[in-house]
N, CA, C and O atoms as a GROMACS GRO file, in nm:
protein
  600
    1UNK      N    1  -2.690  -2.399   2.224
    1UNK     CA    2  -2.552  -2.374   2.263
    1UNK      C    3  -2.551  -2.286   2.387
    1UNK      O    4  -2.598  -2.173   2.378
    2UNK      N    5  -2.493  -2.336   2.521
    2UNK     CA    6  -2.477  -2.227   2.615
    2UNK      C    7  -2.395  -2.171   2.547
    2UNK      O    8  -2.320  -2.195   2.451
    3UNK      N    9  -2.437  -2.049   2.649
    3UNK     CA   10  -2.324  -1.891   2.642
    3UNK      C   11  -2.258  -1.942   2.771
    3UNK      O   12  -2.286  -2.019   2.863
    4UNK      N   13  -2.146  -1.852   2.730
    4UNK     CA   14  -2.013  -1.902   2.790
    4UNK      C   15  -1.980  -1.746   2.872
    4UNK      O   16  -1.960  -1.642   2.809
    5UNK      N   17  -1.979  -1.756   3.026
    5UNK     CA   18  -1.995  -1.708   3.136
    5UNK      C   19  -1.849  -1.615   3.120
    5UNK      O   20  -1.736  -1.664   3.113
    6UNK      N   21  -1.886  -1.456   3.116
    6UNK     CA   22  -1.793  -1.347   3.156
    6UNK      C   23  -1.683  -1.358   3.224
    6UNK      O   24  -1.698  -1.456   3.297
    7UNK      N   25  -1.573  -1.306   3.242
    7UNK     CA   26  -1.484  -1.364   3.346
    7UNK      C   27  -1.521  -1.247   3.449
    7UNK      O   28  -1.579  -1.151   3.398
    8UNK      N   29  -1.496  -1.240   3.581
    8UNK     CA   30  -1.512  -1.172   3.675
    8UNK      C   31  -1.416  -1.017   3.714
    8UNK      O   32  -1.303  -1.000   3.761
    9UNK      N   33  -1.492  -0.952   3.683
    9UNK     CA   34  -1.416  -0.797   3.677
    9UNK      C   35  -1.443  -0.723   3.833
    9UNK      O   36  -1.550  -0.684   3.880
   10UNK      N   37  -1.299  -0.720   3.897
   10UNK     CA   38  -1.298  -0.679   4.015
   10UNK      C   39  -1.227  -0.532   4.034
   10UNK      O   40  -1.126  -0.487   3.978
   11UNK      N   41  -1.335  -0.460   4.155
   11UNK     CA   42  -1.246  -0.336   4.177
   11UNK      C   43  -1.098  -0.339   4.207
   11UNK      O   44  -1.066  -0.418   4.296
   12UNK      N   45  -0.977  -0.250   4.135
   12UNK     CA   46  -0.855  -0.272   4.174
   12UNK      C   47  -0.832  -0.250   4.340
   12UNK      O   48  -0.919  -0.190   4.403
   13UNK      N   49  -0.730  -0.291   4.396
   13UNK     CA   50  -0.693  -0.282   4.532
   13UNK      C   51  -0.567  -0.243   4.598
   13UNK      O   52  -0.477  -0.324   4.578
   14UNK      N   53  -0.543  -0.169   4.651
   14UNK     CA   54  -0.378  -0.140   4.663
   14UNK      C   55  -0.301  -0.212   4.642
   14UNK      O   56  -0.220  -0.182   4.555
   15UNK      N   57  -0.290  -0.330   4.706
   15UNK     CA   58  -0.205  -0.432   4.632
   15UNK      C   59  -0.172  -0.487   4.507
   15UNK      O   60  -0.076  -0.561   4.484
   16UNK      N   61  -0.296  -0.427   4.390
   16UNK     CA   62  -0.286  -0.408   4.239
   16UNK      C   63  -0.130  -0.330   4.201
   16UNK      O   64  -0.044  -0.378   4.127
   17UNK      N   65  -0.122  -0.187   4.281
   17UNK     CA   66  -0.069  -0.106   4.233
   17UNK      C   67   0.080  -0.123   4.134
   17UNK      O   68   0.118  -0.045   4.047
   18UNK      N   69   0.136  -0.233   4.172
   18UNK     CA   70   0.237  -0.249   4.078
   18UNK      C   71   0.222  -0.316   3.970
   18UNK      O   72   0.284  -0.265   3.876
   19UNK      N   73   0.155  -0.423   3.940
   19UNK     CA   74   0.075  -0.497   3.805
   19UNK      C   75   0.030  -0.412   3.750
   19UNK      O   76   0.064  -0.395   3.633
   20UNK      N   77  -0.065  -0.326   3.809
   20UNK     CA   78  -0.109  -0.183   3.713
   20UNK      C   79  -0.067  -0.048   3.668
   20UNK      O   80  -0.113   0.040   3.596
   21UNK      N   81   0.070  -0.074   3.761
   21UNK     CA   82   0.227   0.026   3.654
   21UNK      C   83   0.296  -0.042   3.546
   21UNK      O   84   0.366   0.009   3.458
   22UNK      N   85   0.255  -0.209   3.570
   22UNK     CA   86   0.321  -0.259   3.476
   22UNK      C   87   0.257  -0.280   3.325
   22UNK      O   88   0.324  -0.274   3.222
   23UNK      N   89   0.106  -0.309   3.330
   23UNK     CA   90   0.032  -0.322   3.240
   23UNK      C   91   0.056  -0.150   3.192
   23UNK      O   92   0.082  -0.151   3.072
   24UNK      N   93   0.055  -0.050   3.229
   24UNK     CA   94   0.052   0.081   3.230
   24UNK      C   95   0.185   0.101   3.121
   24UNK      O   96   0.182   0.181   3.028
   25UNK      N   97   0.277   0.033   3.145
   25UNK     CA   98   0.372   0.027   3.062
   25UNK      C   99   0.373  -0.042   2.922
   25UNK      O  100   0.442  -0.011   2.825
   26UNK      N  101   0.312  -0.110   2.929
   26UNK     CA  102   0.304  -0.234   2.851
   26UNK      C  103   0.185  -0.148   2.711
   26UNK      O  104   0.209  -0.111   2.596
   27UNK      N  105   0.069  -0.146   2.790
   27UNK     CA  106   0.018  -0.011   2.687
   27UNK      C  107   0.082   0.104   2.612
   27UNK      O  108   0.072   0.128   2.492
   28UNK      N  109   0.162   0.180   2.719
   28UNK     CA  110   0.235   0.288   2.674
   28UNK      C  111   0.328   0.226   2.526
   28UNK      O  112   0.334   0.264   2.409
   29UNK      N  113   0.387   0.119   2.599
   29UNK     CA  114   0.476   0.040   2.450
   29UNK      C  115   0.416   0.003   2.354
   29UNK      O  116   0.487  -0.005   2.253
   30UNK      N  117   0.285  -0.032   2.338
   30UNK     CA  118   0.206  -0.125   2.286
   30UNK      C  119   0.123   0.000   2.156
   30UNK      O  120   0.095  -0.011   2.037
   31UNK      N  121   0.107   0.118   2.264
   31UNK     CA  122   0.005   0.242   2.182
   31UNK      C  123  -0.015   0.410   2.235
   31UNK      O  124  -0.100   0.498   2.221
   32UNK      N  125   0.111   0.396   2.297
   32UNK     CA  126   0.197   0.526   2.350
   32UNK      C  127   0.213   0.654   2.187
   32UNK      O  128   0.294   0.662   2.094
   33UNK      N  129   0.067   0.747   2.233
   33UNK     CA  130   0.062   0.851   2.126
   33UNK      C  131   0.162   0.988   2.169
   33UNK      O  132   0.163   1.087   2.096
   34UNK      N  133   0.233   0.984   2.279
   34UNK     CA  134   0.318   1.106   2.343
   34UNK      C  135   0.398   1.049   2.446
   34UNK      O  136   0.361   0.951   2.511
   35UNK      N  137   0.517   1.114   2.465
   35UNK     CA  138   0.598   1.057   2.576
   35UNK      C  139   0.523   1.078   2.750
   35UNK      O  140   0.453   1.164   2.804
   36UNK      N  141   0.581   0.954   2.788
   36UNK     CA  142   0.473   0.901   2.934
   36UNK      C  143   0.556   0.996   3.011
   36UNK      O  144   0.670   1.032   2.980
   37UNK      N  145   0.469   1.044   3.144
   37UNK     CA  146   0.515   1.124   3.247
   37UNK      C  147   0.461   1.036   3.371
   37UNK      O  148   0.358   1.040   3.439
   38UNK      N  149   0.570   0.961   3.368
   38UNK     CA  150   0.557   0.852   3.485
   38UNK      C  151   0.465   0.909   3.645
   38UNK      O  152   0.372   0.852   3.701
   39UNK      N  153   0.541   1.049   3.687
   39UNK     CA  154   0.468   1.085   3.823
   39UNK      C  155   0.292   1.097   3.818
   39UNK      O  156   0.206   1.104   3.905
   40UNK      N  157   0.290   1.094   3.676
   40UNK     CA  158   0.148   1.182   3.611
   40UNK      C  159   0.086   1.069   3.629
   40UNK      O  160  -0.013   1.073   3.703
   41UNK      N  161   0.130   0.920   3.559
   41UNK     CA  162   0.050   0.773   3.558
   41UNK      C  163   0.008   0.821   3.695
   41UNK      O  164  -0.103   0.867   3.725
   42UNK      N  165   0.154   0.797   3.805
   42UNK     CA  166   0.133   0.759   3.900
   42UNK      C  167  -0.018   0.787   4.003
   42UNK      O  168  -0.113   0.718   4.039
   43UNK      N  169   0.016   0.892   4.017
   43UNK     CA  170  -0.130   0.953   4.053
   43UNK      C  171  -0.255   0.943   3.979
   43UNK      O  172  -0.356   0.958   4.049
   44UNK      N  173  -0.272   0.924   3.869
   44UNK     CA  174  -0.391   0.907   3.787
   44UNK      C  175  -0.419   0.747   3.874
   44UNK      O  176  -0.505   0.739   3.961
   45UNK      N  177  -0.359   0.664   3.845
   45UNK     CA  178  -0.372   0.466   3.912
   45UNK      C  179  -0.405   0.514   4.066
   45UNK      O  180  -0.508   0.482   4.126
   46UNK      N  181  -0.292   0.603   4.124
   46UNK     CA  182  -0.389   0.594   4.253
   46UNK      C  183  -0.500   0.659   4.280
   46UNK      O  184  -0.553   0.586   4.364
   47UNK      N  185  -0.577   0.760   4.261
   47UNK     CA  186  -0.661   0.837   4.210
   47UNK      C  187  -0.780   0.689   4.173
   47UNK      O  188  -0.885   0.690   4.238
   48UNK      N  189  -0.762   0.601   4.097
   48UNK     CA  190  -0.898   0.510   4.052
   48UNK      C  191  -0.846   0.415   4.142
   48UNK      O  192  -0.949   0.359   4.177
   49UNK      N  193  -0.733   0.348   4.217
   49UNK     CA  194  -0.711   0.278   4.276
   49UNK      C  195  -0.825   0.322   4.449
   49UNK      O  196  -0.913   0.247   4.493
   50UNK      N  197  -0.786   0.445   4.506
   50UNK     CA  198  -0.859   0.477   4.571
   50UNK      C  199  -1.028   0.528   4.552
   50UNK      O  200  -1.095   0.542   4.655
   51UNK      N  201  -1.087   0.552   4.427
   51UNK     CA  202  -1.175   0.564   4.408
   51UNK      C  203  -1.209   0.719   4.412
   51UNK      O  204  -1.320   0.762   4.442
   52UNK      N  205  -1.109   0.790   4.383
   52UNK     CA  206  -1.110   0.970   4.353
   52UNK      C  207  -1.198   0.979   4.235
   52UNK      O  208  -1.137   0.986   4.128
   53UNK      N  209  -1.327   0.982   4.230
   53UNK     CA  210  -1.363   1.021   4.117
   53UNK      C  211  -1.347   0.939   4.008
   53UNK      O  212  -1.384   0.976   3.897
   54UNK      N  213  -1.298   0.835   4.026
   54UNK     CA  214  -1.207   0.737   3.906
   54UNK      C  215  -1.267   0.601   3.979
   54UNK      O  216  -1.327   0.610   4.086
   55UNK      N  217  -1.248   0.483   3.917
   55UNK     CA  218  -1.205   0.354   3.930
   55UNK      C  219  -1.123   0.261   3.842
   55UNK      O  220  -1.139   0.250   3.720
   56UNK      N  221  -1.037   0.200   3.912
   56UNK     CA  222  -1.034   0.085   3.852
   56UNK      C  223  -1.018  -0.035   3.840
   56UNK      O  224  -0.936  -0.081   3.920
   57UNK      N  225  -1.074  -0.122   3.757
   57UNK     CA  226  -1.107  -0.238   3.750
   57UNK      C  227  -1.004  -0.337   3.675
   57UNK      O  228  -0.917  -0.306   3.594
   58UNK      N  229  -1.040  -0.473   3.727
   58UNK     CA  230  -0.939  -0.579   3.664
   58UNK      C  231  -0.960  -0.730   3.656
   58UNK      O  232  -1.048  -0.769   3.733
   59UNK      N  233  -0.927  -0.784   3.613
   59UNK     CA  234  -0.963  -0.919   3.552
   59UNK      C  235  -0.811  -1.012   3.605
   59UNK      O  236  -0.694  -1.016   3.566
   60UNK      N  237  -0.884  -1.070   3.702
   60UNK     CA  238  -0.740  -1.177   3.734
   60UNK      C  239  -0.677  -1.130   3.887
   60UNK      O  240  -0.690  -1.017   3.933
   61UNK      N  241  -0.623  -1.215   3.937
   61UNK     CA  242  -0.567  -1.242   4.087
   61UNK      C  243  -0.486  -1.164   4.110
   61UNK      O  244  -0.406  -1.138   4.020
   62UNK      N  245  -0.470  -1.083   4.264
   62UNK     CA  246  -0.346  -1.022   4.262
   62UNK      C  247  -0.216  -1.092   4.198
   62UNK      O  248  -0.200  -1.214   4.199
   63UNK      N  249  -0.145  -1.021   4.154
   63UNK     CA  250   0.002  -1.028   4.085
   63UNK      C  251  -0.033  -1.107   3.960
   63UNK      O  252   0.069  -1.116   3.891
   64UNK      N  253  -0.150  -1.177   3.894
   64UNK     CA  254  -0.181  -1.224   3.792
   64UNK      C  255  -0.310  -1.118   3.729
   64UNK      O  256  -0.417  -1.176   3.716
   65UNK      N  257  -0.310  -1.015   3.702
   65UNK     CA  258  -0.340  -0.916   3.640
   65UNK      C  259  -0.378  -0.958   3.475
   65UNK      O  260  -0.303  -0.917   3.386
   66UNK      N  261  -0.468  -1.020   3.449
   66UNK     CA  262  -0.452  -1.036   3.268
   66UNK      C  263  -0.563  -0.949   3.200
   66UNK      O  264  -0.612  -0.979   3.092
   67UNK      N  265  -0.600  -0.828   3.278
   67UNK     CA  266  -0.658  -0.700   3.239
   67UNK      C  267  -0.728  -0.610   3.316
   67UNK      O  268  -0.787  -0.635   3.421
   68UNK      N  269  -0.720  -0.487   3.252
   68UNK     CA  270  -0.737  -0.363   3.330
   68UNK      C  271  -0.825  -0.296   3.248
   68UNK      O  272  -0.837  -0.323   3.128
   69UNK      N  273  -0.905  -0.188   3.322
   69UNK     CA  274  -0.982  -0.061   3.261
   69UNK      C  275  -1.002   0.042   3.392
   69UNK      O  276  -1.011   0.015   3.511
   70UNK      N  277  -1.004   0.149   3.335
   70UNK     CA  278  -0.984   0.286   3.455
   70UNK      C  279  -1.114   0.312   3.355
   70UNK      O  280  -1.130   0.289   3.235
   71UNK      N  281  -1.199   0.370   3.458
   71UNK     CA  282  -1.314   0.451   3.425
   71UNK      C  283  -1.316   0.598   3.527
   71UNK      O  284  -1.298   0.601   3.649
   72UNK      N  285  -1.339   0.693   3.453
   72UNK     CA  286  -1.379   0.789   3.628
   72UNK      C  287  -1.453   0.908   3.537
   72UNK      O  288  -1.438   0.906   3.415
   73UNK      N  289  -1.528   1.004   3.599
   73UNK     CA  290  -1.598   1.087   3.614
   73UNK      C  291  -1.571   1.253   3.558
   73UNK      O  292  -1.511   1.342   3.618
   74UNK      N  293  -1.624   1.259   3.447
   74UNK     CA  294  -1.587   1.412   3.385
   74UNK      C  295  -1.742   1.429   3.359
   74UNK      O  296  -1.841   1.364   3.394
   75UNK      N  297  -1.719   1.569   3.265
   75UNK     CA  298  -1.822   1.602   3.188
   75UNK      C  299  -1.778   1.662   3.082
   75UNK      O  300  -1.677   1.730   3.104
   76UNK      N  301  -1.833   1.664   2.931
   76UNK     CA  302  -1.838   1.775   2.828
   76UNK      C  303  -1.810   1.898   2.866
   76UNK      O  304  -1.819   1.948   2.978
   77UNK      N  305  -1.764   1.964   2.730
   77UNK     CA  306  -1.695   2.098   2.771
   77UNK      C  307  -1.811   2.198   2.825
   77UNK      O  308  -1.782   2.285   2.907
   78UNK      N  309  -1.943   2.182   2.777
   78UNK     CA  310  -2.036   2.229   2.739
   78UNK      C  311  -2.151   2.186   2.880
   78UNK      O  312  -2.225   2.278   2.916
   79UNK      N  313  -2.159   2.090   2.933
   79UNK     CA  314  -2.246   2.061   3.028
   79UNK      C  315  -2.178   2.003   3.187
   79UNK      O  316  -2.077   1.934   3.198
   80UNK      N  317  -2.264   2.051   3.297
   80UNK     CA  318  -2.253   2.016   3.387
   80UNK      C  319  -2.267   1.842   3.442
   80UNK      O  320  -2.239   1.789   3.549
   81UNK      N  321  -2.330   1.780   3.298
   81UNK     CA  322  -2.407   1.607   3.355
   81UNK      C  323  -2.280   1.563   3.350
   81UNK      O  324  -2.187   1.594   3.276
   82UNK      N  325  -2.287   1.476   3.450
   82UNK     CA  326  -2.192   1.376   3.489
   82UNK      C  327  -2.180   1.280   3.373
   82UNK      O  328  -2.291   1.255   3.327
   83UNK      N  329  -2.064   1.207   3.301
   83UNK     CA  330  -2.052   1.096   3.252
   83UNK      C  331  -1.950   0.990   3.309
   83UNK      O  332  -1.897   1.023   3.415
   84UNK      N  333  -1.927   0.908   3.273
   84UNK     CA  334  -1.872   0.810   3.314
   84UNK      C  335  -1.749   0.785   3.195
   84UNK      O  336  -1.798   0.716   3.106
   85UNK      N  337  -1.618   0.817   3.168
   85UNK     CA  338  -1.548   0.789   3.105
   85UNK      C  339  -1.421   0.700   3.056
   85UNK      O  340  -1.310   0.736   3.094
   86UNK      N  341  -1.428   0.640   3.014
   86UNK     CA  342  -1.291   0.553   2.996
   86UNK      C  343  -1.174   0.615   2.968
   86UNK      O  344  -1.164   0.679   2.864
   87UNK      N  345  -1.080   0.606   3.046
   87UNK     CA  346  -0.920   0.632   2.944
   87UNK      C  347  -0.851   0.562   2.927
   87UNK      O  348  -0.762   0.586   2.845
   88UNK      N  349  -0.855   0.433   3.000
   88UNK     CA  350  -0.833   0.287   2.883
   88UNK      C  351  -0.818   0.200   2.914
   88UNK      O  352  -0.732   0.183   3.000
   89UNK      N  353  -0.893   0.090   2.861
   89UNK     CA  354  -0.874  -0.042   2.848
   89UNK      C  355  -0.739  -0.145   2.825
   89UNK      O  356  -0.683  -0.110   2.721
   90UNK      N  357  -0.690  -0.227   2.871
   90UNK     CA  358  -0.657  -0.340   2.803
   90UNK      C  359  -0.635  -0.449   2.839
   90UNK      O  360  -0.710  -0.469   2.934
   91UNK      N  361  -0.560  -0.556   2.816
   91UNK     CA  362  -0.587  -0.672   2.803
   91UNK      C  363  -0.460  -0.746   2.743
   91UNK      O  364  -0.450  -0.761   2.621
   92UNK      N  365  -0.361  -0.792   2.834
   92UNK     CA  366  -0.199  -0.854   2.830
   92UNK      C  367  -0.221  -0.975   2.698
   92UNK      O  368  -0.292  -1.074   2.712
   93UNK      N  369  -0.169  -0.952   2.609
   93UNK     CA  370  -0.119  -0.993   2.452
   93UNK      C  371  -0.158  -1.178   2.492
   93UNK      O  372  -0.187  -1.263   2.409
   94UNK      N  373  -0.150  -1.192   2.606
   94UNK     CA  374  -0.118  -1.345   2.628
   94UNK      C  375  -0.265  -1.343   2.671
   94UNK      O  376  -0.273  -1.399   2.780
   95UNK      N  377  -0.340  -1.315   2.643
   95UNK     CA  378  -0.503  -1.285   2.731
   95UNK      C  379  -0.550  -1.249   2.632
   95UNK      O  380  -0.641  -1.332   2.630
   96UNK      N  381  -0.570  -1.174   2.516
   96UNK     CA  382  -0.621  -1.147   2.420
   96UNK      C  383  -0.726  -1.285   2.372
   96UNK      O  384  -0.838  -1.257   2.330
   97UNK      N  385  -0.697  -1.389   2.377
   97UNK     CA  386  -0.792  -1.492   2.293
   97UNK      C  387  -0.924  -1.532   2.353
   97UNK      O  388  -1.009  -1.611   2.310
   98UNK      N  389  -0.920  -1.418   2.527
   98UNK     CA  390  -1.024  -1.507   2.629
   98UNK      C  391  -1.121  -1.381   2.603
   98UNK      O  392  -1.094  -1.309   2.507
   99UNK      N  393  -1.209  -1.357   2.666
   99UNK     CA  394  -1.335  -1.323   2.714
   99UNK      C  395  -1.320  -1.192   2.784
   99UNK      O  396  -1.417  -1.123   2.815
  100UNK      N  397  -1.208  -1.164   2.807
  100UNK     CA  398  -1.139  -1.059   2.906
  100UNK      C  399  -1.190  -0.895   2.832
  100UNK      O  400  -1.222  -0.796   2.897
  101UNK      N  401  -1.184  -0.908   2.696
  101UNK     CA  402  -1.259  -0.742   2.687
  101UNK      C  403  -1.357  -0.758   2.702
  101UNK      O  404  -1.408  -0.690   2.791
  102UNK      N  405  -1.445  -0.854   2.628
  102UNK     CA  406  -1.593  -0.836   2.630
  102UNK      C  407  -1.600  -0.784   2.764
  102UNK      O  408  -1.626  -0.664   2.772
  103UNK      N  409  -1.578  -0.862   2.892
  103UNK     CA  410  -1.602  -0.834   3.012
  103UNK      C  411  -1.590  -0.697   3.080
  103UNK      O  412  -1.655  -0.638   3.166
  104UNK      N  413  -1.495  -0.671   3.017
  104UNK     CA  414  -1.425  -0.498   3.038
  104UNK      C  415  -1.507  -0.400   2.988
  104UNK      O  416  -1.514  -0.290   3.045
  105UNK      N  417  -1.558  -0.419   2.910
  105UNK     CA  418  -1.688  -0.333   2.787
  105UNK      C  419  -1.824  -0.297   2.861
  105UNK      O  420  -1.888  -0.196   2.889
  106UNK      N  421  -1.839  -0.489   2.885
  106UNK     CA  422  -1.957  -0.520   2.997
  106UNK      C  423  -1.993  -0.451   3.050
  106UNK      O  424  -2.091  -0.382   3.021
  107UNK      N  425  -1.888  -0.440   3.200
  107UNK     CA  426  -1.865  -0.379   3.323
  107UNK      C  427  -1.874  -0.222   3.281
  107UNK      O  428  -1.958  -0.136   3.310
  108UNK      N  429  -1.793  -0.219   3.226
  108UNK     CA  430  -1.836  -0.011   3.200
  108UNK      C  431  -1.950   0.013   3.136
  108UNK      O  432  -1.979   0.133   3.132
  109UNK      N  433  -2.031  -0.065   3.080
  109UNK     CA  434  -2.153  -0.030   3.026
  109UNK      C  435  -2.262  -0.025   3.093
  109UNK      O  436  -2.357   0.053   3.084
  110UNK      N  437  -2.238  -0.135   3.178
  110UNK     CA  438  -2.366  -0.191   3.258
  110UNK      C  439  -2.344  -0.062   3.395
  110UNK      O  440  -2.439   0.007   3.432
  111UNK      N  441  -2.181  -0.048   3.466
  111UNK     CA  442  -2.178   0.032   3.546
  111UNK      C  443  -2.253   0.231   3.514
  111UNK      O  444  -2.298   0.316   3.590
  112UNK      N  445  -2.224   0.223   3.350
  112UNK     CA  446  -2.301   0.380   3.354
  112UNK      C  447  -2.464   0.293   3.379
  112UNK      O  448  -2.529   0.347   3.468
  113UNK      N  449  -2.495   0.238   3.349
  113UNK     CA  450  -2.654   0.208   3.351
  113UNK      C  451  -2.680   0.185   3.474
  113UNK      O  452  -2.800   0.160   3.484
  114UNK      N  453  -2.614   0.180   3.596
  114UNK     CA  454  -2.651   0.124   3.704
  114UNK      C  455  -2.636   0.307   3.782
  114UNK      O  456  -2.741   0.351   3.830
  115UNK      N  457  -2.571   0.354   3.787
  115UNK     CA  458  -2.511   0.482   3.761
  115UNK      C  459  -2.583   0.607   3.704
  115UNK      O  460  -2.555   0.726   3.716
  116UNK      N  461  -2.701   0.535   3.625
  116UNK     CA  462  -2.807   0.622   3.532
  116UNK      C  463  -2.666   0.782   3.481
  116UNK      O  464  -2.682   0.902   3.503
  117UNK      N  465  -2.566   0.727   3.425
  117UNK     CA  466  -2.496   0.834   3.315
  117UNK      C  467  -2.407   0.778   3.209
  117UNK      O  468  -2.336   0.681   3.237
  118UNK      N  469  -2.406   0.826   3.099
  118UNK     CA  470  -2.376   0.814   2.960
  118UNK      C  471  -2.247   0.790   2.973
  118UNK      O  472  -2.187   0.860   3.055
  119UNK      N  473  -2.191   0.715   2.918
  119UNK     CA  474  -2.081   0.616   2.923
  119UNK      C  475  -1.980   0.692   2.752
  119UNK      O  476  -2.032   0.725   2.645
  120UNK      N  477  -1.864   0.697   2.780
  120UNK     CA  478  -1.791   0.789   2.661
  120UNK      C  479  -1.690   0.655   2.691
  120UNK      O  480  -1.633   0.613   2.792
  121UNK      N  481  -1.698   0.612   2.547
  121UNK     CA  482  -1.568   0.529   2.570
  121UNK      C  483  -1.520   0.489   2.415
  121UNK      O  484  -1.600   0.483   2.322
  122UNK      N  485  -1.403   0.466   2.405
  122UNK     CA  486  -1.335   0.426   2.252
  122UNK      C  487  -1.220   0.321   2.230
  122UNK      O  488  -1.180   0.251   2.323
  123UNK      N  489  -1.167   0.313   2.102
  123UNK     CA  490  -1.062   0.302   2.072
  123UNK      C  491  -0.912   0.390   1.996
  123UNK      O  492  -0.891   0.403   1.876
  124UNK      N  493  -0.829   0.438   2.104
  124UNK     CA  494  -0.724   0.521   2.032
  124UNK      C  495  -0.582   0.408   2.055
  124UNK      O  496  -0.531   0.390   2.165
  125UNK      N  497  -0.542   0.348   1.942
  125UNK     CA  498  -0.450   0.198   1.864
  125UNK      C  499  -0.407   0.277   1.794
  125UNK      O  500  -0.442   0.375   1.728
  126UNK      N  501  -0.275   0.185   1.829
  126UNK     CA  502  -0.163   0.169   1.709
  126UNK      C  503  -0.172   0.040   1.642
  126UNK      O  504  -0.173   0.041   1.519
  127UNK      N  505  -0.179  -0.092   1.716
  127UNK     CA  506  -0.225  -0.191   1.680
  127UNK      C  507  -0.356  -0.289   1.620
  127UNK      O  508  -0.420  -0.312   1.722
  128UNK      N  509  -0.420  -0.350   1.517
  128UNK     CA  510  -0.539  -0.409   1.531
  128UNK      C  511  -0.645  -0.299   1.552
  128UNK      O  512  -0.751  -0.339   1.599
  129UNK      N  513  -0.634  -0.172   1.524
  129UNK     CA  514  -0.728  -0.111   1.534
  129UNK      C  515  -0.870  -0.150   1.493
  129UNK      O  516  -0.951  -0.178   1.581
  130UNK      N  517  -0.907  -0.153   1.361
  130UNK     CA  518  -0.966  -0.204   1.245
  130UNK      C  519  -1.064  -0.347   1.374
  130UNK      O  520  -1.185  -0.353   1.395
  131UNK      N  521  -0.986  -0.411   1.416
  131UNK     CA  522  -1.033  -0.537   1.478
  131UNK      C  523  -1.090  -0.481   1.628
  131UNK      O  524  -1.183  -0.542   1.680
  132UNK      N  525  -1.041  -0.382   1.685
  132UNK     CA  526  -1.051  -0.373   1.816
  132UNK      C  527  -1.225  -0.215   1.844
  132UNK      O  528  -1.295  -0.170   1.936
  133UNK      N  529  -1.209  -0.199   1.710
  133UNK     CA  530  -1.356  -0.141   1.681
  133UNK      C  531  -1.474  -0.154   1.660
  133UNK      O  532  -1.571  -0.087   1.697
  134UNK      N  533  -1.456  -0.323   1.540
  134UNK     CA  534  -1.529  -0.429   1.590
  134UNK      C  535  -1.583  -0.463   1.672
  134UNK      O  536  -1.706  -0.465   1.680
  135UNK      N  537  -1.501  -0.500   1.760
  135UNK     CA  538  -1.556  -0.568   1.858
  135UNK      C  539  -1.642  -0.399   1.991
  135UNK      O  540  -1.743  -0.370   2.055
  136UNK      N  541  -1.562  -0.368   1.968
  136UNK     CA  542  -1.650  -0.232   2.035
  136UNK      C  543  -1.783  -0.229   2.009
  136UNK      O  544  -1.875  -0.262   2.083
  137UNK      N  545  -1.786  -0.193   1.919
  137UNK     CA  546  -1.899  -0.184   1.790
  137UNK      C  547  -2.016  -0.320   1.866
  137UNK      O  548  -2.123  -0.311   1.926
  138UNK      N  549  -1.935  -0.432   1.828
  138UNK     CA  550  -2.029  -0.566   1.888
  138UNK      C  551  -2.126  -0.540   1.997
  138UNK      O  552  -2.248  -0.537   2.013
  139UNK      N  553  -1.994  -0.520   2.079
  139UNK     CA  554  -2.040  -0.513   2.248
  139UNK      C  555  -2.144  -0.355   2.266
  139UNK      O  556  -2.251  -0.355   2.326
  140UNK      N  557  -2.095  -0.254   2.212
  140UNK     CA  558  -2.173  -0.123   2.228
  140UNK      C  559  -2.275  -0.104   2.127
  140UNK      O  560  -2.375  -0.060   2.183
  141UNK      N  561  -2.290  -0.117   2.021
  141UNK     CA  562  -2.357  -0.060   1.976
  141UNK      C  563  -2.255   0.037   1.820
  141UNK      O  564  -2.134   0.019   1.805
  142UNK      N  565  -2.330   0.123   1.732
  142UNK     CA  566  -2.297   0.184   1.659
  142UNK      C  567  -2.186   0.305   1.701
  142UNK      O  568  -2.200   0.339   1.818
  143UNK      N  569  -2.070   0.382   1.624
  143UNK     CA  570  -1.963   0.472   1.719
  143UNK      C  571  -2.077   0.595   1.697
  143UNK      O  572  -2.191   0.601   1.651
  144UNK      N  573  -1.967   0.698   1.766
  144UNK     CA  574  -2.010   0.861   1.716
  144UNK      C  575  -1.900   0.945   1.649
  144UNK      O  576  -1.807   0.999   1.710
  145UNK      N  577  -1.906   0.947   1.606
  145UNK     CA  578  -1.764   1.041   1.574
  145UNK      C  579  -1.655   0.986   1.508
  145UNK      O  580  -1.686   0.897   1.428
  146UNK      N  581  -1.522   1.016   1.518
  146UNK     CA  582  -1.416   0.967   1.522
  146UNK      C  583  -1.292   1.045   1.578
  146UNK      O  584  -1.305   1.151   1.640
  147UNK      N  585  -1.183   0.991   1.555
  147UNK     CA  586  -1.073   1.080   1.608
  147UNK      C  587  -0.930   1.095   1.494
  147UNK      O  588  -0.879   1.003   1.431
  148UNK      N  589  -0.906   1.182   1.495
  148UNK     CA  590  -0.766   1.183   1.445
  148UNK      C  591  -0.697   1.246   1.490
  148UNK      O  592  -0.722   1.357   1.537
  149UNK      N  593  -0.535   1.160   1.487
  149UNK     CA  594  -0.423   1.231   1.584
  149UNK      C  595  -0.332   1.224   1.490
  149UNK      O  596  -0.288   1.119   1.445
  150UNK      N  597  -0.283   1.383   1.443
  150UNK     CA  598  -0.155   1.404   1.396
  150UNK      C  599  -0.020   1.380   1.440
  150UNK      O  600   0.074   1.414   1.369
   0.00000   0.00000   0.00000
């Protein structure tokens, strides 16, 4: 049986910037844990849009956007090493049945390895959680931890 070929995950581009306020929204509705501070998005998207320390990435043609992931650059409270972090993934409800996370998972995994630094990444759902850990799980490997939000 071939394997069936990744879809292509491209750096975002200024011309992203409004598909990726909109998906930005669409999350917030979708798994919004605190009220959004729109100026706050704003600058965070341009910030990985320009490549501040951040990136981000996307799946699909300008103005046809059928997924996103922001990755950018922190460290532990505790150490100076660089990691590579996610603050989030997703993937438009109408796109869900394709190939589009795996790819998203991919790309941030393979990018800390190319990168030589440790990759921090999760799931924080309101929706399909249970399912969307899974597949984490698949693509990564075993979790660490967990989280709970009161």
């Amino acid at each position: 049986m071939a394997t069936q070929e990744l879809p292509l995950v491209r750096a975002a581009q200024p011309e992203d910037f409004q598909q990726i306020m909109q998906l930005c929204a669409q999350l917030h509705e979708e798994n919004g844990a605190a009220d959004v501070d729109w100026p706050k998005v704003t600058e965070t998207i341009i910030h990985g849009i320009n490549r501040n320390h951040a990136m981000i990435c996307v799946v699909g043609a300008v103005d046809s956007i059928e997924a996103v992931i922001y990755l950018n650059f922190s460290t532990l409270w505790y150490s100076d090493e660089i990691l590579l972090q996610e603050l989030f993934a997703y993937v438009r409800p109408e796109h869900r049945k394709t190939r589009n996370a795996r790819a998203l998972l991919q790309f941030a995994r393979n990018t800390a390895k190319r990168l030589k630094c440790k990759l921090l990444i999760g799931v924080i759902s309101n929706t399909r959680t249970a399912a969307k850990l899974e597949l984490y799980k698949r693509q990564l490997g075993a979790p660490v931890g967990g989280f709970f939000f009161l």
